[in-house]
C-alpha positions as CSV (number, residue, x, y, z in Angstrom):
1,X,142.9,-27.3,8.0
2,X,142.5,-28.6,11.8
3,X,144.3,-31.3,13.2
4,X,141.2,-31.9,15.3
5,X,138.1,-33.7,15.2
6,X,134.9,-34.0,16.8
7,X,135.0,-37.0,19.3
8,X,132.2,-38.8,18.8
9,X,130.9,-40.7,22.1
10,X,131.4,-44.2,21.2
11,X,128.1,-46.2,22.3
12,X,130.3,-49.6,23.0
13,X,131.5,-48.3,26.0
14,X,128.1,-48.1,27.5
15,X,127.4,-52.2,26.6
16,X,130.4,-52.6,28.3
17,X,129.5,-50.8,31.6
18,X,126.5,-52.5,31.2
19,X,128.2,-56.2,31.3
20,X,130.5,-55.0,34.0
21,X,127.5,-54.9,36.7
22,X,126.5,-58.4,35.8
23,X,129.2,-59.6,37.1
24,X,130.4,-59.9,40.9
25,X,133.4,-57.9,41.8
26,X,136.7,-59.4,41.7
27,X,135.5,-62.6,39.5
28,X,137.2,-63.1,36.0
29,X,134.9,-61.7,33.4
30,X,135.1,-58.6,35.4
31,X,138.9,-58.3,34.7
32,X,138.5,-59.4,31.5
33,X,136.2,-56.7,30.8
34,X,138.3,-54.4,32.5
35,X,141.2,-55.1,30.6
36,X,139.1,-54.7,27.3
37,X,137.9,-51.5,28.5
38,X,141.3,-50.1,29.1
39,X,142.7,-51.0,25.9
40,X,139.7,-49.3,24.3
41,X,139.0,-46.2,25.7
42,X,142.6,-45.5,27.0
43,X,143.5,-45.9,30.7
44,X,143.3,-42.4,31.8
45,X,139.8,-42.1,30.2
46,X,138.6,-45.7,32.5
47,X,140.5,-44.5,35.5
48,X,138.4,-41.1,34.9
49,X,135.3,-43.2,34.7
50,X,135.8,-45.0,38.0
51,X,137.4,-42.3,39.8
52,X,136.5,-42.7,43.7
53,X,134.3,-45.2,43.4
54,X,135.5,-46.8,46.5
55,X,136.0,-44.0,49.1
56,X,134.3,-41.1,47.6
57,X,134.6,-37.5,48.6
58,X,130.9,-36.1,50.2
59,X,131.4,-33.4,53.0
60,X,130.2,-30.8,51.3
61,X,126.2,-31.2,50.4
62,X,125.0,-30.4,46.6
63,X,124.1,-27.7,45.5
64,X,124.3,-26.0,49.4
65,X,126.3,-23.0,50.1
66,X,129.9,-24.1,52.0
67,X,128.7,-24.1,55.2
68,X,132.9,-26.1,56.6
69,X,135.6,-25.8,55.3
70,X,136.7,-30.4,54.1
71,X,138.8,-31.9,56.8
72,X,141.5,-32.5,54.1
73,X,141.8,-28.9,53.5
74,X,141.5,-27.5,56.5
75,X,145.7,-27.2,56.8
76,X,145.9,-25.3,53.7
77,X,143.1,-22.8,55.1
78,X,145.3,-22.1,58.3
79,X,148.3,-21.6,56.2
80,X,146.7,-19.6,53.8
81,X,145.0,-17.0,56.6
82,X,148.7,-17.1,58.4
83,X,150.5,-16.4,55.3
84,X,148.4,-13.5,54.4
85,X,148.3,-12.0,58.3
86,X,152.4,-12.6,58.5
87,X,153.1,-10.5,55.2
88,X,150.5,-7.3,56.7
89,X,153.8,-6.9,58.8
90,X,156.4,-7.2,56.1
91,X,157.1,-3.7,54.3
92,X,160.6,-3.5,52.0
93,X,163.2,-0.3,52.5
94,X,165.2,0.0,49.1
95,X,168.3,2.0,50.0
96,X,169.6,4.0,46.5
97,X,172.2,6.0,45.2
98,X,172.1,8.9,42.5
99,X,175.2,8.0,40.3
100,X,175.9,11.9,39.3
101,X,175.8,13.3,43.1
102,X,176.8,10.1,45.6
103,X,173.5,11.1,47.1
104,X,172.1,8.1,49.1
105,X,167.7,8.1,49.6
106,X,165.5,5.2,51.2
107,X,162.2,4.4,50.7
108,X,159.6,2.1,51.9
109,X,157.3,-0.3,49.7
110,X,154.8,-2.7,51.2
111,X,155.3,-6.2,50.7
112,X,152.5,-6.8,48.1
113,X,151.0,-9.8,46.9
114,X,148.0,-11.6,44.8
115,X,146.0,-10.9,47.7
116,X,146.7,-7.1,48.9
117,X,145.1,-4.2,47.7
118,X,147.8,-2.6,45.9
119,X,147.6,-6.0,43.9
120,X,144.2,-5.4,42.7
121,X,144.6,-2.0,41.4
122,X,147.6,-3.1,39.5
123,X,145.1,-5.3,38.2
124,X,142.6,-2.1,37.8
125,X,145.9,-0.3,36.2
126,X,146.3,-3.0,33.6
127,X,142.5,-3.3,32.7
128,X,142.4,0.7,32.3
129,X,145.3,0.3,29.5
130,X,143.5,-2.3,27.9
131,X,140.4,-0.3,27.4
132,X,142.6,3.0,26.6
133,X,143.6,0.5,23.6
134,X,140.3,-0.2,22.5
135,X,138.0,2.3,23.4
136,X,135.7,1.3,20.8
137,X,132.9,-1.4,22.4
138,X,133.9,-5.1,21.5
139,X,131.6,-7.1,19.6
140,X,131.1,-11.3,17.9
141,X,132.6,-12.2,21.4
142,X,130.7,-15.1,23.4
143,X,131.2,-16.5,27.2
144,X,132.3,-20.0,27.4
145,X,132.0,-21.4,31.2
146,X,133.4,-24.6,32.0
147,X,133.2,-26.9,34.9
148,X,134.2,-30.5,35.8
149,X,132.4,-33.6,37.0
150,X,131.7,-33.2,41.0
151,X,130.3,-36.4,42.0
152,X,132.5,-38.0,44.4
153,X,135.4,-35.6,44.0
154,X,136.7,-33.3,46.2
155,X,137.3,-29.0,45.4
156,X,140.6,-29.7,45.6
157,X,140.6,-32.6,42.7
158,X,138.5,-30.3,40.5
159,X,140.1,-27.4,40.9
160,X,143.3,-29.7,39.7
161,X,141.4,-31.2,37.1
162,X,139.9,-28.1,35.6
163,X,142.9,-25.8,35.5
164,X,144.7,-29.0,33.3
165,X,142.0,-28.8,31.3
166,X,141.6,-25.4,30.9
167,X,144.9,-25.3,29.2
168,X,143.7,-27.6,27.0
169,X,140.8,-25.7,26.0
170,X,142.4,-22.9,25.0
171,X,145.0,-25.2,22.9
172,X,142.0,-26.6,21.2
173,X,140.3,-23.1,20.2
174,X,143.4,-21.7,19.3
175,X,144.2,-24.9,16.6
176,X,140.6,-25.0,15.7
177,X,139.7,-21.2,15.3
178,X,143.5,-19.4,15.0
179,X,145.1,-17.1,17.0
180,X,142.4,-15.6,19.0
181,X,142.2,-12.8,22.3
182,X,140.9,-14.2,25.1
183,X,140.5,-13.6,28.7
184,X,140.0,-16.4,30.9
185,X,139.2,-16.0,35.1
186,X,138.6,-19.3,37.6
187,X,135.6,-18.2,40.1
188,X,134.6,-20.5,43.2
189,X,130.9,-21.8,43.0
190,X,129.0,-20.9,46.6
191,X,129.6,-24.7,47.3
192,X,133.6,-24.1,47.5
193,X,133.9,-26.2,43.7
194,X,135.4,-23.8,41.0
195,X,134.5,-23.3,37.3
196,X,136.1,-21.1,34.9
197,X,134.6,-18.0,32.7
198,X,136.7,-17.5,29.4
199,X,136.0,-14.1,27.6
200,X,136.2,-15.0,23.9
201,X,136.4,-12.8,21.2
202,X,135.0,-14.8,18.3
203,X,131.5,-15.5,18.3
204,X,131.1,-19.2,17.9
205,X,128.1,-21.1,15.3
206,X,126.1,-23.6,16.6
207,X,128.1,-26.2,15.0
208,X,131.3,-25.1,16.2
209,X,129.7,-25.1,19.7
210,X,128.6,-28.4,19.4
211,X,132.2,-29.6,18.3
212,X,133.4,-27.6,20.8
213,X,131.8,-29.8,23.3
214,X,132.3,-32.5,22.2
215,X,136.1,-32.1,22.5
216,X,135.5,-30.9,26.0
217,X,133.1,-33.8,27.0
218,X,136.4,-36.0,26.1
219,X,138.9,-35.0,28.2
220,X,136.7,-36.6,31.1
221,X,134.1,-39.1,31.0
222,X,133.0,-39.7,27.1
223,X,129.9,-42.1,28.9
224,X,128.5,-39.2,30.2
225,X,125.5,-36.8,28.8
226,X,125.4,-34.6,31.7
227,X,129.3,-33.7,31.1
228,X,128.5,-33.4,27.5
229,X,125.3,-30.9,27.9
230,X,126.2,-29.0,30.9
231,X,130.4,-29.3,31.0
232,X,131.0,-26.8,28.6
233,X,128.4,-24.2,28.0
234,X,128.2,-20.9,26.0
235,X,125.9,-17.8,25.9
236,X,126.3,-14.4,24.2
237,X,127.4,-11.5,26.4
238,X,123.8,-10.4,27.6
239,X,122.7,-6.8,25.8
240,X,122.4,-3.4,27.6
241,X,118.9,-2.5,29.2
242,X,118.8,0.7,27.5
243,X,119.5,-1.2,23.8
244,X,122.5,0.8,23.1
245,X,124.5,-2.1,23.0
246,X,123.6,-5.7,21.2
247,X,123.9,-9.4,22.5
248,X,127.2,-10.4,21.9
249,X,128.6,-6.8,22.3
250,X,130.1,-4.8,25.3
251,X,131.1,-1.8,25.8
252,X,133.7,-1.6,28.6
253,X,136.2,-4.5,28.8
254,X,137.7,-3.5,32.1
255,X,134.0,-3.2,33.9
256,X,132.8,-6.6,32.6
257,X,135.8,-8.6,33.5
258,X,136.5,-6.6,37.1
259,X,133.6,-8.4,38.4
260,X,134.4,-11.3,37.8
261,X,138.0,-10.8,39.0
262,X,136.7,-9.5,42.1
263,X,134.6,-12.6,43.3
264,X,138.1,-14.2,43.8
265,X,139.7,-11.9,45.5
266,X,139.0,-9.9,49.1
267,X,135.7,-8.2,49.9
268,X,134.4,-5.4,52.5
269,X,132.7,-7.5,54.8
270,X,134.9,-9.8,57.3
271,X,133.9,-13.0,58.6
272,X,134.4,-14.9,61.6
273,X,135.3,-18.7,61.3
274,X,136.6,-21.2,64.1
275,X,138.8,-23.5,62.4
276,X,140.3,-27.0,64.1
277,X,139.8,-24.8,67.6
278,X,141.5,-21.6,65.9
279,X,139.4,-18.1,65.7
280,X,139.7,-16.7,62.2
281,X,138.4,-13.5,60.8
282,X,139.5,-13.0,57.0
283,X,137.6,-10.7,54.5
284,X,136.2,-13.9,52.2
285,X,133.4,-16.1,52.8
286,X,133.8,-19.9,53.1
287,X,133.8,-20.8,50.1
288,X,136.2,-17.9,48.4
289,X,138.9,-19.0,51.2
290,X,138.8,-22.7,50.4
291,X,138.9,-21.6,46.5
292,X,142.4,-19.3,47.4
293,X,143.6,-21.7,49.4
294,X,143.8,-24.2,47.0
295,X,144.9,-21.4,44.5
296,X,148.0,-20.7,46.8
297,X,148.9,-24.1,47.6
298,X,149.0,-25.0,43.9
299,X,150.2,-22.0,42.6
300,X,147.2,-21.8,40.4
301,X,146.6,-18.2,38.1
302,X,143.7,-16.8,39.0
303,X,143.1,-15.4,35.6
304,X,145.4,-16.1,32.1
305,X,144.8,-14.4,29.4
306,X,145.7,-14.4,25.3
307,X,149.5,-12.8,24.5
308,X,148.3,-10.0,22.8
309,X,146.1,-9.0,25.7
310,X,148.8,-9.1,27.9
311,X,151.4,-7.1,26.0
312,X,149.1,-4.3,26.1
313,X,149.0,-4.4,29.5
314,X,152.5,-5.3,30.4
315,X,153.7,-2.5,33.1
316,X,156.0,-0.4,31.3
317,X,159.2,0.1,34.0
318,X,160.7,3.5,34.0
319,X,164.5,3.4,34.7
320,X,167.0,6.4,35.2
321,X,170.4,5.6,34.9
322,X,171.0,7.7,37.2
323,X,170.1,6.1,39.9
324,X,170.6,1.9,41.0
325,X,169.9,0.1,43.7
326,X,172.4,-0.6,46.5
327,X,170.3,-2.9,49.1
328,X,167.0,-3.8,50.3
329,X,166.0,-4.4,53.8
330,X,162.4,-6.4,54.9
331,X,161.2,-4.3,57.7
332,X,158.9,-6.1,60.0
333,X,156.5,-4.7,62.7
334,X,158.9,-5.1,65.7
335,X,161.0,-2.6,63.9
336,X,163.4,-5.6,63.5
337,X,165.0,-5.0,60.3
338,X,166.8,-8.2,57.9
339,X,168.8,-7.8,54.8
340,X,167.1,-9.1,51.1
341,X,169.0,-7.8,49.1
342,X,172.4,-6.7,48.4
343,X,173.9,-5.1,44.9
344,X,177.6,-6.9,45.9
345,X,175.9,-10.0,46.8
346,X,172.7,-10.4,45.4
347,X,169.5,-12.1,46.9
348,X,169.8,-13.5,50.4
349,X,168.3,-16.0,52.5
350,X,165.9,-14.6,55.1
351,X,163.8,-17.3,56.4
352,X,163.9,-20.9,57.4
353,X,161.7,-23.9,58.1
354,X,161.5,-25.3,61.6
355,X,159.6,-27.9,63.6
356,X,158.3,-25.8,66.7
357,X,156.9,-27.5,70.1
358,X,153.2,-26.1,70.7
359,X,152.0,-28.8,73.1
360,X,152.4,-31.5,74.9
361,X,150.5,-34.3,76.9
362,X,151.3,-37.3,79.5
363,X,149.5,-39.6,78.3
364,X,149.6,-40.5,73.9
365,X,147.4,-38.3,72.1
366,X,145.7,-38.8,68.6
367,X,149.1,-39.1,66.7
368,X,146.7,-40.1,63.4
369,X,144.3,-36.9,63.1
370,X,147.5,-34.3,64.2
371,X,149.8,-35.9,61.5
372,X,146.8,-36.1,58.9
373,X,147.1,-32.0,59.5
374,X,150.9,-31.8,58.8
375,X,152.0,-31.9,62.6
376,X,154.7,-34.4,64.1
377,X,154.0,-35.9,67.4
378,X,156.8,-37.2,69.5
379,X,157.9,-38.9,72.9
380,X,160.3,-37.2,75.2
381,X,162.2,-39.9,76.8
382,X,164.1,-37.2,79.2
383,X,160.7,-35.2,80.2
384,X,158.6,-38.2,79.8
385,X,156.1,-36.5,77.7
386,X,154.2,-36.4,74.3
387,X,154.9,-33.0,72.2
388,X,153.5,-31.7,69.2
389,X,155.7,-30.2,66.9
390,X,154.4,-27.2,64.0
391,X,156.4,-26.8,60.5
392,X,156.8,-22.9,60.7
393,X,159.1,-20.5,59.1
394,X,160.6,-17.9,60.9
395,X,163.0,-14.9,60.3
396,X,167.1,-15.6,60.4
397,X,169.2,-13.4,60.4
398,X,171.6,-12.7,57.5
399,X,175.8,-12.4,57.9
């Protein structure tokens, strides 16, 4: 039997609001109430309920396409576009031996990343062994989107929010439903805001729907209707136009769930963006750069999926034992070459963090708005002057 139960709204927290607003901020009964409220509904439900109220987030227009990147994230951007344009220049030399002949062999692998190209066909390789599993179309499967409250938060708050509660989603199914496959992919919303697309492969009734969301609707505000109807949605897979295949039915997992992988990831076209006085071109719109920005700075999975579904596509590693590995060099594009890796001495420290002058001024500048952006300003007694310092890493070399 479940451990869980549908959450049933409770209509006393409403009154309560209600009795709240009577009452002019900061008097008595306000506390009072506030204090009752607390003790009811739990503290991190109330302080979910009055998230922001104060200094909410509203940069980026409703319902509008991203058209600038939030003040507060415009750090992460840079850093994100640097880190990405640093490792282009990176590639790896692995230096071998074959045990049997002494014979020594190098070769040269890109650095590769979530965000390269050889990343997404590994992703392409892992999909194709999924399907070569079941070739057969998949069918009683149903889509289940899910986003977070917006109103007065910030992308980078929901994105938080909803990958915490995605986790708890998937908890939920699996104690309510068993041990299901499942594939589940985050997606940024033209607005910059992300919801999540889960790929589940037991068609849910009506009724388990409906408990479904109400479970969902609880995690955040249980006050409000809107989170309840529209937080947690589902819809069959849509049926082919030629009728071969049914609603609720596909035919080729890897083609359904590639594009919706690929919104997250790098596209054809490049864009041209002047950020904070910088010129940036980058392959992803606004509101894709924001989204893996956020991802990177969190360290936020793109896409999770069920155990099964990923021992099937777990790379299997072909090893000889003839051969091992004797050290591995990061090559950059100056030619400049720095050891990684050493079989005597194992991994090896190859860069550092540093603060690094990039301007200075007579006369004080806005200390406030460069350290709000990660900078450090600072006088120079000696030189009489005001420098800005950058947190960069940069290359050392390795005894």
């Amino acid at each position: 039997m479940s451990t869980l139960r549908s959450y049933q709204q409770p209509a006393y927290v409403d009154n309560l609001l209600k009795m709240v607003s009577k009452f002019s901020s900061g008097s008595i009964y306000e506390k009072v109430l506030e204090k009752r409220m607390k003790n009811r509904i739990g503290k991190n439900r109330y302080n979910n309920i009055f998230e922001n109220v104060e200094n909410p987030f509203n940069e980026i227009e409703f319902g509008q396409p991203l058209a600038a990147i939030p003040e507060e994230n415009v750090t992460d951007v840079l850093n994100f576009v640097a880190y990405n344009e640093e490792k282009k220049n990176i590639t790896f030399e692995v230096t071998g031996q074959k045990i049997s002949t002494g014979e020594i062999t190098k070769k040269t692998i890109p650095y590769v990343h979530r965000w390269t190209t050889v990343y997404r066909k590994g992703i392409l390789k892992k999909l194709y062994q999924l399907e070569a599993e079941y070739p057969d179309c998949y069918s009683d499967l149903c889509m289940i989107t899910s986003t977070v409250s917006q109103s007065g938060k910030s992308p980078e708050s929901c994105l938080l929010e909803l990958n915490k509660s995605r986790r708890r989603l998937i908890e939920a199914l699996r104690d309510r439903f068993g041990t299901q496959d499942y594939f589940s992919i985050l997606e940024p919303h033209m607005t910059g805001y992300p919801h999540c697309h889960i790929l589940y492969m037991h068609r849910l009734t009506e009724a388990e729907q409906f408990e479904m969301k109400y479970i969902w609707s609880s995690y955040f505000d249980p006050t409000s209707k809107d989170h309840f109807e529209h937080g947690l949605t589902f819809s069959d897979v849509r049926a082919s136009e030629n009728g071969e295949f049914e609603s609720g039915t596909i035919s080729k997992i890897r083609g359904y769930l590639m594009k919706y992988l690929v919104k997250g990831l790098f596209n054809q076209k490049e864009y041209h963006y002047n950020i904070l006085g910088r010129n940036v071109t980058f392959n992803m719109s606004m509101n894709e750069l924001l989204f893996n920005a956020l991802l990177k700075k969190h360290k936020i999975k793109l896409w999770t999926c069920s155990r099964h579904f990923s021992d099937i596509m777990k790379w299997n590693k072909e090893n000889s034992d003839d051969w091992e590995c004797l050290q591995i060099d990061e090559v950059y594009s100056d030619e400049q070459k720095r050891l990684y890796w050493t079989k005597e001495h194992g991994l090896r420290p190859s860069f550092k963090w540093i603060w690094r002058p990039f301007s200075s001024w007579t006369s004080k500048p806005l200390t406030e708005l460069y350290e709000k952006h990660g900078y450090k300003i600072e006088f120079d007694k000696n030189r009489s002057l005001w420098i800005a310092y950058e947190n960069v890493c940069v290359p050392v070399e390795c005894l």
